[in-house]
N, C-alpha and C positions, 0 to 999 in steps of 0.2 A: 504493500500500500504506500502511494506519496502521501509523504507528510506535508507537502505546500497543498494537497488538496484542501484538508481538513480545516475548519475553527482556527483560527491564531489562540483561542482559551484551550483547545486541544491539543494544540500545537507545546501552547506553553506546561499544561498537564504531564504531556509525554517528556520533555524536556528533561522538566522538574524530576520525575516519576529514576529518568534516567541515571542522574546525579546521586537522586538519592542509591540507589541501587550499589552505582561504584564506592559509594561514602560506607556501605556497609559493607563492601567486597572486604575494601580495605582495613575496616575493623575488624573482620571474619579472620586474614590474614596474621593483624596481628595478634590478637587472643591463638591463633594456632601456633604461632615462635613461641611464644609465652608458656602453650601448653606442653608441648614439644621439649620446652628448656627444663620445665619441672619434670616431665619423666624420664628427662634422660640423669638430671641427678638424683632421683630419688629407685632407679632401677641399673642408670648406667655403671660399667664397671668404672672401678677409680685404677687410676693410674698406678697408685701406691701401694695397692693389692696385688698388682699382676707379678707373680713368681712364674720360675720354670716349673715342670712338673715333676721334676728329682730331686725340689725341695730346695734350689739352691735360691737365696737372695734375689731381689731385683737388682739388673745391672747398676740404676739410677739409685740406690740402695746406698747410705751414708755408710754402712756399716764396709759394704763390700771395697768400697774405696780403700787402695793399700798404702798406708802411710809412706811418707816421700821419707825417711830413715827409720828403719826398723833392727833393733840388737837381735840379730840369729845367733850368735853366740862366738860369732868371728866379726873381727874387725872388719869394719868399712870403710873402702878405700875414699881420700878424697875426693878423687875424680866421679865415684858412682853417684856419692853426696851431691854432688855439683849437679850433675846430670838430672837428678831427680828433683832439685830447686827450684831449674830451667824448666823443668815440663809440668812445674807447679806454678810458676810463674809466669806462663804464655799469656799475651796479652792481645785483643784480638785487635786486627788493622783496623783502622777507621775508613768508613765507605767514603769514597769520595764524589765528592758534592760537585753537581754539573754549575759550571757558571752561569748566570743569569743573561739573557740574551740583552747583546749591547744595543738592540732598538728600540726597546725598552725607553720611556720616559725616565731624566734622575732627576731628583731633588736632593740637594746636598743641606745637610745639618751638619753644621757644625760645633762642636763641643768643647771650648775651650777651657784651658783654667785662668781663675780668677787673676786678674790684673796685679795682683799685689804679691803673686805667685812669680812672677816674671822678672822678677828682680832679684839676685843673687845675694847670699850673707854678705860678699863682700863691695854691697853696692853696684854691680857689673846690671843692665840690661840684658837678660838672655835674648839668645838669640834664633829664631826659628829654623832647625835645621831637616825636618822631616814634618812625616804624619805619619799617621796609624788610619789608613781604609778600611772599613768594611759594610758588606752590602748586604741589605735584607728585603722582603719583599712589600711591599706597600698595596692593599686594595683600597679602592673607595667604594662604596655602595653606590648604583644606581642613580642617579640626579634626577631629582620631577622636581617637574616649577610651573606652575600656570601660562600658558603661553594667552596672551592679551591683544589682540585682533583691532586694532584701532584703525577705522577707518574716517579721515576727516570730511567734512560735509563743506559745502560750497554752494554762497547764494549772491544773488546780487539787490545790493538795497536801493539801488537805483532805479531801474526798471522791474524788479522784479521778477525776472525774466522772458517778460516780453517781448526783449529783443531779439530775442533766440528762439524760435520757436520750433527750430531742430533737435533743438537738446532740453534735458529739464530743467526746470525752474533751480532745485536743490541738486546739481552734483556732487560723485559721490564714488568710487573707485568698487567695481563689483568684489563681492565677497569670493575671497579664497574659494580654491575646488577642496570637496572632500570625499570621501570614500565614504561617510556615512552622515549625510545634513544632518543640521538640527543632534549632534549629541556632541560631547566632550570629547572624544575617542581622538588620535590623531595619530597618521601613519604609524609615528613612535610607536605611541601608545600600545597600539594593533598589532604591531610586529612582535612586539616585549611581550604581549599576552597570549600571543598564538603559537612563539619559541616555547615559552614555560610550559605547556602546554601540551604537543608534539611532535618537540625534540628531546624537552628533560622532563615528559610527564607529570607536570606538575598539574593537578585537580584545579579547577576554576575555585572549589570553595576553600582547597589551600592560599591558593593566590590571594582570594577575598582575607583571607585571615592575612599574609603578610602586606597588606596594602594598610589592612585596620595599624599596622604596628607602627607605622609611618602617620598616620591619621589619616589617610585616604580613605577617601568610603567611596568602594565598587563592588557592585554588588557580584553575586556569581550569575545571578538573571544578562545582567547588563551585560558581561564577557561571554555570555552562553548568544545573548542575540545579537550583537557584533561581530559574532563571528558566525554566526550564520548568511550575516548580511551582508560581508566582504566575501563569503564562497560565493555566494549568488551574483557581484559586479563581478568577481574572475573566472565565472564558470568558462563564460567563451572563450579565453585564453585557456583554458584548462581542454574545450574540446580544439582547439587550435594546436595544440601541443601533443592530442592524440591523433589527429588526423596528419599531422608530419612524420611521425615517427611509422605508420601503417607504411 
């Protein structure tokens, strides 16, 4: 059945009906990790239990570990002592860390010390001979800001505009194009809520919750029927895209 046949109140029922549906997938999902986690520790084996079956120790076994010098009843050479220090002493390599891509945006912070630092016991100005770099990563969260649409108007108080009678009275520079009149939504906007969406699967009524944490209020109706209404302006592009590729 098409859904553009039906009611827009049926329309928005089935919508609704939809949402909620996935709201509960997703609860269903996690009450099952949850349940999953309790019976795997209250039936799973523990690690600390697991022996061979000839009754010997666990490897991982504190006991089984054989002291780095033990008296057998003959002396120990220096060299074996040593030997057994080193392979008590192993210290593991540090991974190494990929550099950060030089295209990357920097902002440089600087950290100095105090001015009154800079001056030597023996009255000497120090003198700057190096630095100490180091680079970490910096986000910033998403940027919204009200974008404000001013368009100025234009009269003549002279005639009126009577002497024009080509043009109107009040000019006045046409309104911006948009992909959906008459709402707040803007390509941005549209694009950010359609990515979250699916590409990183983010639920329309998670997104309403991270918009509330900013103070934005969008509702998950409002992203649910924007984005129905930018499928329907790109449908022809979309059969356009399948008739080239046939």
């Amino acid at each position: 059945m098409d859904l553009d046949t039906l009611a827009p109140e049926v329309q928005r029922l089935i919508k609704d009906i939809s949402e909620e549906n996935k709201l509960w997938e997703i609860k269903y999902t996690e009450l099952k990790e949850k349940y999953d986690l309790v019976v795997f520790r209250k039936f799973g084996r523990s690690s600390e239990s697991l022996e061979a079956s000839n009754g010997q120790p666990s490897l991982f076994s504190e006991e089984s570990e054989p002291s780095a010098v033990q008296n057998t009843g003959d002396e120990q050479s220096f060299e074996s002592v040593h030997e057994a220090q080193k392979i008590g002493s192993y210290n593991r390599a540090k991974p190494d860390r990929k550099p950060l891509d030089e295209k990357l945006p920097k902002t440089e912070v600087i950290i100095d010390i105090p001015e009154e630092d800079k001056i030597c016991a023996c009255g000497t100005e120090l003198v700057r001979i190096g630095e100490e770099v180091s680079e970490r990563l910096q986000v910033v969260p998403p940027k919204i800001y009200v974008e404000r649409i001013i368009r100025p108007k234009y009269a003549c108080r002279n005639c009126e505009g009577s002497s024009d009678e080509d043009k109107p009275a009040v000019r006045v520079s046409p309104s911006p194009a948009s992909i959906i009149p008459g709402s707040i939504v803007t390509p941005g906007l549209l694009a950010f809520i359609i990515t979250n969406k699916y590409v990183d699967h983010l639920p329309f009524y998670r997104q309403e919750k991270k918009f509330e944490r900013i103070d934005i209020s969008i509702s998950r109706q409002n992203m649910s029927n924007w984005q129905q209404q930018a499928y329907k302006k790109l449908e022809t592009l979309f059969d356009l895209l399948k008739n080239r590729d046939r």
